[in-house]
NUTORLUM-715648 format. One record per atom (N, C-alpha, C): residue number from 1; x, y, z. Coordinates in Angstrom, 2 decimals, padded with zeros to 5 digits. Layout:
<site><num>NUM</num><xx>X</xx><yy>Y</yy><zz>Z</zz></site>
...
//
This chain:
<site><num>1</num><xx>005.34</xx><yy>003.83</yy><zz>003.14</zz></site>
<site><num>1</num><xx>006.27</xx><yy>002.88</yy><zz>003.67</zz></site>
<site><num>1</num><xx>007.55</xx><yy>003.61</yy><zz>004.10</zz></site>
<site><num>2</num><xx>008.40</xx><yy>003.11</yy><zz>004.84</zz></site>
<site><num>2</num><xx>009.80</xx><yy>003.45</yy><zz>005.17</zz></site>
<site><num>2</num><xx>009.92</xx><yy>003.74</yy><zz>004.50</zz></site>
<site><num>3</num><xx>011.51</xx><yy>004.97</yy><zz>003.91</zz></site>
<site><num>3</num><xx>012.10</xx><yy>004.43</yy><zz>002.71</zz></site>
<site><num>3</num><xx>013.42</xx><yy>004.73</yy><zz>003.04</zz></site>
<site><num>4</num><xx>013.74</xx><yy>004.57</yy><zz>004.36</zz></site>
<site><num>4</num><xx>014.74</xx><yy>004.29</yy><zz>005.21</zz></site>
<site><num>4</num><xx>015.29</xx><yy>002.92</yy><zz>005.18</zz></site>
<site><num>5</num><xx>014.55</xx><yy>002.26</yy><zz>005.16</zz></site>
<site><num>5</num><xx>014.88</xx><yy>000.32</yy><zz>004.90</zz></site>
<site><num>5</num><xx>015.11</xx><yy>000.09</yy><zz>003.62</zz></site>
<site><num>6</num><xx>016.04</xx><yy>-000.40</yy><zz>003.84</zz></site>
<site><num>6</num><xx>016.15</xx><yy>-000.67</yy><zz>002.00</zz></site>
<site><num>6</num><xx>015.60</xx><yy>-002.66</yy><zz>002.04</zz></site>
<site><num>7</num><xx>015.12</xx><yy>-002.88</yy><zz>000.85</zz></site>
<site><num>7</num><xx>014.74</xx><yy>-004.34</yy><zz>001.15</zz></site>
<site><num>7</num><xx>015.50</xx><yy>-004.80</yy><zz>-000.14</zz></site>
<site><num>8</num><xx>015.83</xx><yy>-005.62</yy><zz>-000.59</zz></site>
<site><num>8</num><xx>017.05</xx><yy>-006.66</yy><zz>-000.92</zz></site>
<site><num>8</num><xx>016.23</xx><yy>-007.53</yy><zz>-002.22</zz></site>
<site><num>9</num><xx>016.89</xx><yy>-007.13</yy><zz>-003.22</zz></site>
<site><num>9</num><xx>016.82</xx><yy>-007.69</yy><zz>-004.64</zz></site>
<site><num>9</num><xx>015.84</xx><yy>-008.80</yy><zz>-004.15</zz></site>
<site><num>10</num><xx>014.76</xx><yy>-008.78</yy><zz>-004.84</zz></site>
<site><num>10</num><xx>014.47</xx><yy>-009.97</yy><zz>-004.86</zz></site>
<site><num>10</num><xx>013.37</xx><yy>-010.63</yy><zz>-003.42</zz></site>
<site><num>11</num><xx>013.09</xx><yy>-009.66</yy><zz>-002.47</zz></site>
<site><num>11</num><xx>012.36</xx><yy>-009.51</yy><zz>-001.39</zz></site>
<site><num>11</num><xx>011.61</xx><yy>-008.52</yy><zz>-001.27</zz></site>
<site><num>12</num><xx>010.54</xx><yy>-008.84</yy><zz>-000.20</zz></site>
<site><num>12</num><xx>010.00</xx><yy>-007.36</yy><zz>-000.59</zz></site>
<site><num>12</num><xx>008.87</xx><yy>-007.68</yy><zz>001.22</zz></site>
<site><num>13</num><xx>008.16</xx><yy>-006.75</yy><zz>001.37</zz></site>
<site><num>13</num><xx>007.28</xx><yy>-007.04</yy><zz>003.42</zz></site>
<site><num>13</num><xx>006.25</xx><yy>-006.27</yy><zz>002.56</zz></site>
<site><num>14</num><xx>005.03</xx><yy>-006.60</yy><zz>003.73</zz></site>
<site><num>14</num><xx>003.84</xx><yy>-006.30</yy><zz>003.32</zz></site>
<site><num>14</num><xx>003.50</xx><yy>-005.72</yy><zz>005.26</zz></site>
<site><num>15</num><xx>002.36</xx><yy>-005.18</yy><zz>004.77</zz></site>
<site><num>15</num><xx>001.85</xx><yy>-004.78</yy><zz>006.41</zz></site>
<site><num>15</num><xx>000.39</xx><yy>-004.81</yy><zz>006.54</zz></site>
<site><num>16</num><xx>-000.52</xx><yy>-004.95</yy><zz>007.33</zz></site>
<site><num>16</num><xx>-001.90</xx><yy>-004.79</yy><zz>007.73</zz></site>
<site><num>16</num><xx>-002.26</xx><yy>-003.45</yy><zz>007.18</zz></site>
<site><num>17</num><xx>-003.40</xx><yy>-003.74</yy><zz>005.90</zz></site>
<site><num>17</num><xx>-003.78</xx><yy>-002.90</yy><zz>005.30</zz></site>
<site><num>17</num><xx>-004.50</xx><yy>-001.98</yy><zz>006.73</zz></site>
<site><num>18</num><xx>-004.27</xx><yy>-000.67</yy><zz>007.45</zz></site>
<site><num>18</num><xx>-005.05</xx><yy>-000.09</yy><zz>008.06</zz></site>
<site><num>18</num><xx>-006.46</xx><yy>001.02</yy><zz>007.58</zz></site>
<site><num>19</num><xx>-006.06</xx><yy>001.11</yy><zz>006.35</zz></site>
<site><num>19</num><xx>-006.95</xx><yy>001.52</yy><zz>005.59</zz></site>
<site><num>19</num><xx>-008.35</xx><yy>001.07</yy><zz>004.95</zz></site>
<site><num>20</num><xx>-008.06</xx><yy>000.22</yy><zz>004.97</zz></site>
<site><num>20</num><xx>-009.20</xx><yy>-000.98</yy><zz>004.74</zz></site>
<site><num>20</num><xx>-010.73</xx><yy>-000.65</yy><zz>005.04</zz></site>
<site><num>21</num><xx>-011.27</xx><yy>-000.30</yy><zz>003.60</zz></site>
<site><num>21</num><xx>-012.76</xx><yy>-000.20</yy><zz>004.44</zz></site>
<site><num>21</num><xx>-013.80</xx><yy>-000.81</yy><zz>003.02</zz></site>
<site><num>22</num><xx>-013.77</xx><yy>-001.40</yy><zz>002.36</zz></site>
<site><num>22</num><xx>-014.55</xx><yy>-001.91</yy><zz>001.50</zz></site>
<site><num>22</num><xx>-013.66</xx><yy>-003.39</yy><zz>001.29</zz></site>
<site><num>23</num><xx>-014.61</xx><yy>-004.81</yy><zz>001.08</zz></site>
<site><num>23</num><xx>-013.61</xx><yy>-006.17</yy><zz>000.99</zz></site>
<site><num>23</num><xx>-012.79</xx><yy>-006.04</yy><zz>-000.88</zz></site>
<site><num>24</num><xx>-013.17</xx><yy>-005.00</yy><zz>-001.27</zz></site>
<site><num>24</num><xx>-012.50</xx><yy>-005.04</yy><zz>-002.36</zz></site>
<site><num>24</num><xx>-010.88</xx><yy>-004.39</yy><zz>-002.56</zz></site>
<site><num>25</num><xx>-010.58</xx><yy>-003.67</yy><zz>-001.23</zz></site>
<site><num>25</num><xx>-009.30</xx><yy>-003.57</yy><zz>-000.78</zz></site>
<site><num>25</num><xx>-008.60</xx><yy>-004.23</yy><zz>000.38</zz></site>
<site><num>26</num><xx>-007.18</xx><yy>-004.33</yy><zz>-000.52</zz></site>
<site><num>26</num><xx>-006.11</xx><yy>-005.35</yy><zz>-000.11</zz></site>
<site><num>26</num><xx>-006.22</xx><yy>-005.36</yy><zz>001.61</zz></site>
<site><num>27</num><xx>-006.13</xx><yy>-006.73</yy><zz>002.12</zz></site>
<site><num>27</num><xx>-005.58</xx><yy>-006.85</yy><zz>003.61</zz></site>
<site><num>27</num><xx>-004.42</xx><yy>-006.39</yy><zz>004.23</zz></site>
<site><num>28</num><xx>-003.24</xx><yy>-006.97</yy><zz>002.90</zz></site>
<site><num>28</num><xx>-002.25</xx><yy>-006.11</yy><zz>003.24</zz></site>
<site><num>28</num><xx>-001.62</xx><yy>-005.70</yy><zz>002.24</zz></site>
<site><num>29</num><xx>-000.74</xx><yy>-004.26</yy><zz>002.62</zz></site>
<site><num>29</num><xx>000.24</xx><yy>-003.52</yy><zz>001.43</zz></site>
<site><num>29</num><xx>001.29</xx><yy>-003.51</yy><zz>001.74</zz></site>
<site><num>30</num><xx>002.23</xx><yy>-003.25</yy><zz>000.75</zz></site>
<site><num>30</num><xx>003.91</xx><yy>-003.03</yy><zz>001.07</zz></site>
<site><num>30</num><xx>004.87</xx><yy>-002.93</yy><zz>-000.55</zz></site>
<site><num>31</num><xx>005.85</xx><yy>-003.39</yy><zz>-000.30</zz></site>
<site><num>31</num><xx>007.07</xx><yy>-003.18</yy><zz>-001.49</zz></site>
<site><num>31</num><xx>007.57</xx><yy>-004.45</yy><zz>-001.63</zz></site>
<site><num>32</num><xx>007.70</xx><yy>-004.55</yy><zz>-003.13</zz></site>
<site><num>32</num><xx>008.83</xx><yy>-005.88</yy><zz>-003.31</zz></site>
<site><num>32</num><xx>009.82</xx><yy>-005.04</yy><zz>-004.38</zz></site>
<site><num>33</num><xx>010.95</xx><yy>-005.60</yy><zz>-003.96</zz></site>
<site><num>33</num><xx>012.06</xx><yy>-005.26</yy><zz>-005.16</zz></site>
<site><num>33</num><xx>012.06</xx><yy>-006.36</yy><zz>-005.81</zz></site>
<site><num>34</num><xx>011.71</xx><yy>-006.19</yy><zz>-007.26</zz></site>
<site><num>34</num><xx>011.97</xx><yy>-007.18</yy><zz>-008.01</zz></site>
<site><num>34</num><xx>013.16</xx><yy>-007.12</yy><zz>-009.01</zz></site>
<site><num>35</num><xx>013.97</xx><yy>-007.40</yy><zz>-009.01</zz></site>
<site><num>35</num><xx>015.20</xx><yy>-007.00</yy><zz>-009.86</zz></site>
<site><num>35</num><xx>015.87</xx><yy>-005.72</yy><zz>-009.54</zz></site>
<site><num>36</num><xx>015.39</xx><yy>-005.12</yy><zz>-008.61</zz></site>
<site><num>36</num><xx>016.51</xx><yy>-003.99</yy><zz>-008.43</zz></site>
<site><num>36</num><xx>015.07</xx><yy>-002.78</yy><zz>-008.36</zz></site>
<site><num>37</num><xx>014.10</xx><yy>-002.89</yy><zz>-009.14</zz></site>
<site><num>37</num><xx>012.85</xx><yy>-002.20</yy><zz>-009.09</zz></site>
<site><num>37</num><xx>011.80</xx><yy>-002.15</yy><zz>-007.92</zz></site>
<site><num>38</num><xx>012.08</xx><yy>-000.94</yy><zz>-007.22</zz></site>
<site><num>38</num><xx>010.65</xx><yy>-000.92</yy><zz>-006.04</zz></site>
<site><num>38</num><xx>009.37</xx><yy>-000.69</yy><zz>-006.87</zz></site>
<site><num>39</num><xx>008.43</xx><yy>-001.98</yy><zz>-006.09</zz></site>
<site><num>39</num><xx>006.93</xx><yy>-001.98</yy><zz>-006.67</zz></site>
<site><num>39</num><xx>006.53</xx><yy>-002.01</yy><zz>-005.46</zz></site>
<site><num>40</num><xx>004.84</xx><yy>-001.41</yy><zz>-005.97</zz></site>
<site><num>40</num><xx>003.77</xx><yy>-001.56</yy><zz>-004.67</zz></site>
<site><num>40</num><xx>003.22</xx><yy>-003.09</yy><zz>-004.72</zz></site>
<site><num>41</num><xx>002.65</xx><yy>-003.53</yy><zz>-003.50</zz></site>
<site><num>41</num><xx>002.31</xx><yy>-005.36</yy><zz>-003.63</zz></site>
<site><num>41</num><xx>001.12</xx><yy>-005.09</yy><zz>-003.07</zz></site>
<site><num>42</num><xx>-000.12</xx><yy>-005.79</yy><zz>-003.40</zz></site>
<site><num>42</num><xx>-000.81</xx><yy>-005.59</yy><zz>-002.13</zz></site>
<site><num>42</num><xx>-001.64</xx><yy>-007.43</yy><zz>-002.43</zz></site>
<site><num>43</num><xx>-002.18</xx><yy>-007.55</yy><zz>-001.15</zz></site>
<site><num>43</num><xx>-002.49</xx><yy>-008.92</yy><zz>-000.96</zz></site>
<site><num>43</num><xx>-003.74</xx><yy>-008.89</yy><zz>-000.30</zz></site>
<site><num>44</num><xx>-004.46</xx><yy>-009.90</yy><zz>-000.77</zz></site>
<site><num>44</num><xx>-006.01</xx><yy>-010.27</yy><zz>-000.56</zz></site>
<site><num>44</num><xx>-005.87</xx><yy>-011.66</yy><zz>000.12</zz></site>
<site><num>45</num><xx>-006.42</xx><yy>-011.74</yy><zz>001.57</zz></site>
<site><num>45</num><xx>-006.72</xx><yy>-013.02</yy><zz>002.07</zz></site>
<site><num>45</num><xx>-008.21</xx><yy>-013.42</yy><zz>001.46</zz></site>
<site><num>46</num><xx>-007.94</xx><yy>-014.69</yy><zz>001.00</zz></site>
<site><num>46</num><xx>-009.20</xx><yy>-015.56</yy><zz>000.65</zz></site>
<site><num>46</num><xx>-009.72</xx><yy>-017.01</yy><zz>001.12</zz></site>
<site><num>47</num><xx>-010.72</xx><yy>-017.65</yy><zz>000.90</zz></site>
<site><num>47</num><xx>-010.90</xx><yy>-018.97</yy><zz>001.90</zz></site>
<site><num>47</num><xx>-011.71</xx><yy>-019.39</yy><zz>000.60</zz></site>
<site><num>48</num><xx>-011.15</xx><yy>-020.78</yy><zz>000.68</zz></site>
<site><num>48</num><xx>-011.37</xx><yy>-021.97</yy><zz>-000.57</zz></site>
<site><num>48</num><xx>-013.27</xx><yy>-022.30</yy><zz>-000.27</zz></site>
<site><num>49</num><xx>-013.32</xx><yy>-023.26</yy><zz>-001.15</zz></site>
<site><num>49</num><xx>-014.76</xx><yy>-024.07</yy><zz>-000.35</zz></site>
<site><num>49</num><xx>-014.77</xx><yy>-024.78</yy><zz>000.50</zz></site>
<site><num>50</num><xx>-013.68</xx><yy>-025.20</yy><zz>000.57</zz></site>
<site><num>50</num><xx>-013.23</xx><yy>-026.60</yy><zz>001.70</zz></site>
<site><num>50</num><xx>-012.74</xx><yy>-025.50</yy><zz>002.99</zz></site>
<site><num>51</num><xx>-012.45</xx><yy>-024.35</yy><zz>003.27</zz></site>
<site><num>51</num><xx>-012.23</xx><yy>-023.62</yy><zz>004.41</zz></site>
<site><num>51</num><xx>-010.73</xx><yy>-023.61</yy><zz>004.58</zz></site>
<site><num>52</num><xx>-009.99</xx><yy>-023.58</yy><zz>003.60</zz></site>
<site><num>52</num><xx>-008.61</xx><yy>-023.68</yy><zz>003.33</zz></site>
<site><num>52</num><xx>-008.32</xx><yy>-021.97</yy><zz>003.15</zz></site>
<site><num>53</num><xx>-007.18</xx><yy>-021.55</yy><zz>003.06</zz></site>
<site><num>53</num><xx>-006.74</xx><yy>-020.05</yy><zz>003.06</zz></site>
<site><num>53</num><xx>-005.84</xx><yy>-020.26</yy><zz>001.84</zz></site>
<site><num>54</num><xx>-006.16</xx><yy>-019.06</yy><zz>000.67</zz></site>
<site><num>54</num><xx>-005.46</xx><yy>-019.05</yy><zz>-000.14</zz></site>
<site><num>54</num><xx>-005.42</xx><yy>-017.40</yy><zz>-000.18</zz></site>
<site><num>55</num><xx>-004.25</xx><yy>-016.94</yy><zz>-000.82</zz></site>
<site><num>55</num><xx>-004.38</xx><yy>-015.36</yy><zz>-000.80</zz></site>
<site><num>55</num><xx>-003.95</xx><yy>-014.84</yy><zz>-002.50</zz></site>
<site><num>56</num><xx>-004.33</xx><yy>-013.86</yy><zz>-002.90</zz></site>
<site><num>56</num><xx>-004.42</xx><yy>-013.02</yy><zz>-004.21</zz></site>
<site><num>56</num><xx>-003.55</xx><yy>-012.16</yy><zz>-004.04</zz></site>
<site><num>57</num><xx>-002.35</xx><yy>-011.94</yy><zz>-004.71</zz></site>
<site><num>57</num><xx>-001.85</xx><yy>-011.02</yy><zz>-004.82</zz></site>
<site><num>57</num><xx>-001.41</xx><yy>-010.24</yy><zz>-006.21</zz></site>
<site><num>58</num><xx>-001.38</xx><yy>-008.71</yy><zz>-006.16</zz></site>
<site><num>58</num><xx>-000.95</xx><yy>-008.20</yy><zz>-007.03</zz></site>
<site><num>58</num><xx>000.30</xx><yy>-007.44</yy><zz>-007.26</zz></site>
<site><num>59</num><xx>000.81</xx><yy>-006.74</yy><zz>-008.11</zz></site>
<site><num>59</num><xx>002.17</xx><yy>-006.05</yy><zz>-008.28</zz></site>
<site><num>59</num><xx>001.96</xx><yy>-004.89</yy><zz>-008.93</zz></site>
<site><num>60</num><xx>002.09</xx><yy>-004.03</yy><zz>-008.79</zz></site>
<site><num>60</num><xx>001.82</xx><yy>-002.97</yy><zz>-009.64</zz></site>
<site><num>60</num><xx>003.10</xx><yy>-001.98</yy><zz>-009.47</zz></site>
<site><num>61</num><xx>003.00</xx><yy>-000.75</yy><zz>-010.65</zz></site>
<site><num>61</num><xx>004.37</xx><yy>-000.15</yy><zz>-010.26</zz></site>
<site><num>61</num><xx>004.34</xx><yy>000.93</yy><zz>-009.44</zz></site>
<site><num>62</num><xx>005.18</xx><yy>001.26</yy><zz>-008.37</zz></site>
<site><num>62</num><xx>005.34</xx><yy>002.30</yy><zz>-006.83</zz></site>
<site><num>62</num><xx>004.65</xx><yy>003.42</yy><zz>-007.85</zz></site>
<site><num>63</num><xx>003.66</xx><yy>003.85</yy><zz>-006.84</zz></site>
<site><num>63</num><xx>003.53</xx><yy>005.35</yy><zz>-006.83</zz></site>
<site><num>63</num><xx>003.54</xx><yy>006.01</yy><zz>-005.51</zz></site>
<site><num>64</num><xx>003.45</xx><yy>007.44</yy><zz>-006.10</zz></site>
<site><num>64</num><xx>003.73</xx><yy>007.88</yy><zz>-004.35</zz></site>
<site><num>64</num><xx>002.35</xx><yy>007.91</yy><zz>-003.40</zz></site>
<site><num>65</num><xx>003.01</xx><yy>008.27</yy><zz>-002.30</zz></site>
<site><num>65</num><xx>001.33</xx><yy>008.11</yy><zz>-001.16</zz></site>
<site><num>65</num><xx>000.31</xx><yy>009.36</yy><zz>-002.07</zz></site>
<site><num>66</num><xx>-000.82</xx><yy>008.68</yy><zz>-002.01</zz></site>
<site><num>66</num><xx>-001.76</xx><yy>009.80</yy><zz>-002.44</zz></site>
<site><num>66</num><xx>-002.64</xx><yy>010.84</yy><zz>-001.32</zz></site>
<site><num>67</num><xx>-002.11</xx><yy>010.25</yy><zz>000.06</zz></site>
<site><num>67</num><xx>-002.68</xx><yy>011.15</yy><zz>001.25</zz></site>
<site><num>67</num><xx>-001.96</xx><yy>012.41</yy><zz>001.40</zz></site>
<site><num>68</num><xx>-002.58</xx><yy>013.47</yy><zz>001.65</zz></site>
<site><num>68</num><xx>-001.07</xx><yy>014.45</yy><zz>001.95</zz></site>
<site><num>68</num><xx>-000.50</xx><yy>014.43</yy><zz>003.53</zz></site>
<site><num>69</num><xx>001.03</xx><yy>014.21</yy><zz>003.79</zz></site>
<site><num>69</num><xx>001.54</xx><yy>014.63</yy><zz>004.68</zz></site>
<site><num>69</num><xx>000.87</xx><yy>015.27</yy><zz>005.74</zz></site>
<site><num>70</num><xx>000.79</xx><yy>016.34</yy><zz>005.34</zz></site>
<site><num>70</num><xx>-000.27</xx><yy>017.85</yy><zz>005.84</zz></site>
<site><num>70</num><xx>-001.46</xx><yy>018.15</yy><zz>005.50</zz></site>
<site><num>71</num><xx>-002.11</xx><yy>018.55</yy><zz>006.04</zz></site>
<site><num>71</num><xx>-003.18</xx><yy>019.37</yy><zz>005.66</zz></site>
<site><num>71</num><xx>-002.57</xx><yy>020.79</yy><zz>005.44</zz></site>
<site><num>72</num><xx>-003.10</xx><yy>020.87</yy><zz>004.17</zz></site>
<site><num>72</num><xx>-002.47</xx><yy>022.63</yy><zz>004.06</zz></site>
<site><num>72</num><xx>-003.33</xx><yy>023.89</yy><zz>004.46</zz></site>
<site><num>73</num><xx>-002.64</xx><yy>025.12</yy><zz>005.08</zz></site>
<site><num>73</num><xx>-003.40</xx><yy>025.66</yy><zz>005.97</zz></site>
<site><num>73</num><xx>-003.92</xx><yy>026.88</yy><zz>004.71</zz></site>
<site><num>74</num><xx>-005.31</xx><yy>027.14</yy><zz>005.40</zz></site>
<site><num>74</num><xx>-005.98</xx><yy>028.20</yy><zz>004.79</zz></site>
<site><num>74</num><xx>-005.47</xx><yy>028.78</yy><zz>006.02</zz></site>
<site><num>75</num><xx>-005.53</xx><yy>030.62</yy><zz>005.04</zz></site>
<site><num>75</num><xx>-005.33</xx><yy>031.93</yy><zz>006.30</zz></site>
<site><num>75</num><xx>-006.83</xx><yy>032.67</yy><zz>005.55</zz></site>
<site><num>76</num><xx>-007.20</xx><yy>034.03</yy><zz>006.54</zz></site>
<site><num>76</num><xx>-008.40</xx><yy>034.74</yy><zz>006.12</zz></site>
<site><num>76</num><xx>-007.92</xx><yy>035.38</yy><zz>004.60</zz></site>
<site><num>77</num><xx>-006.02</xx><yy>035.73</yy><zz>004.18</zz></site>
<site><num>77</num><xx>-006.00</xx><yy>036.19</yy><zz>003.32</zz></site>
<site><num>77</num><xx>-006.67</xx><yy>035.33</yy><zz>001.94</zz></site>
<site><num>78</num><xx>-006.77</xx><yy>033.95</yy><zz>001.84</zz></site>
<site><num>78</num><xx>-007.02</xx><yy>033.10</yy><zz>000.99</zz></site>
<site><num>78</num><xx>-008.49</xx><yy>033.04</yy><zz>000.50</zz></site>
<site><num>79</num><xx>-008.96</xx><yy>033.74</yy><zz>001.64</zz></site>
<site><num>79</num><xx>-010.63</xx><yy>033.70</yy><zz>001.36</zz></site>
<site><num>79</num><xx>-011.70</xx><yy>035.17</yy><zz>000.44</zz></site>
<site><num>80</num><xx>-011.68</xx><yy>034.88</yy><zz>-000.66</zz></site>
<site><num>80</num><xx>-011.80</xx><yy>036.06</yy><zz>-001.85</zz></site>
<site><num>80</num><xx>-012.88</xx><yy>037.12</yy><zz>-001.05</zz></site>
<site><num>81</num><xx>-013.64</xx><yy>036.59</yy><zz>-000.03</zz></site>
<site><num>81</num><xx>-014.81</xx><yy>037.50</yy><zz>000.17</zz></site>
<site><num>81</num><xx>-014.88</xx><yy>037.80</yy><zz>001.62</zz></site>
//
């Protein structure tokens, strides 16, 4: 996420999970400050029996991105053989 934006006690945005590849991960992710505390949010769209939209959400506490930035570079010196 940004972490240029600051979001406001008590608010928090979510975005189109782009990652998304099994229905057991969130539709969408983002941050809520809850009391002054940045958390990760992520949200599950769901549909009732009657064809109504209800959504699941969870809160958990920020961790950092687990993708790296970079790919880190191998050189020939790195390669033992």
């Amino acid at each position: 996420m940004d972490s240029k934006f600051e979001i406001k006690v008590n608010n928090g945005r979510v975005f189109a999970n782009d990652y998304k590849k099994q229905d057991s991960h969130p539709d969408f992710k983002g941050e809520i400050n809850v009391h002054g505390e940045i958390m990760d949010i992520a949200l599950w769209t769901n549909k009732t029996k009657k064809g109504g939209t209800w959504y699941g959400i969870k809160v958990s506490e920020k961790r950092e991105d687990q993708r790296p930035a970079v790919k880190p570079e191998i050189s020939d010196s790195d390669v033992p053989f």
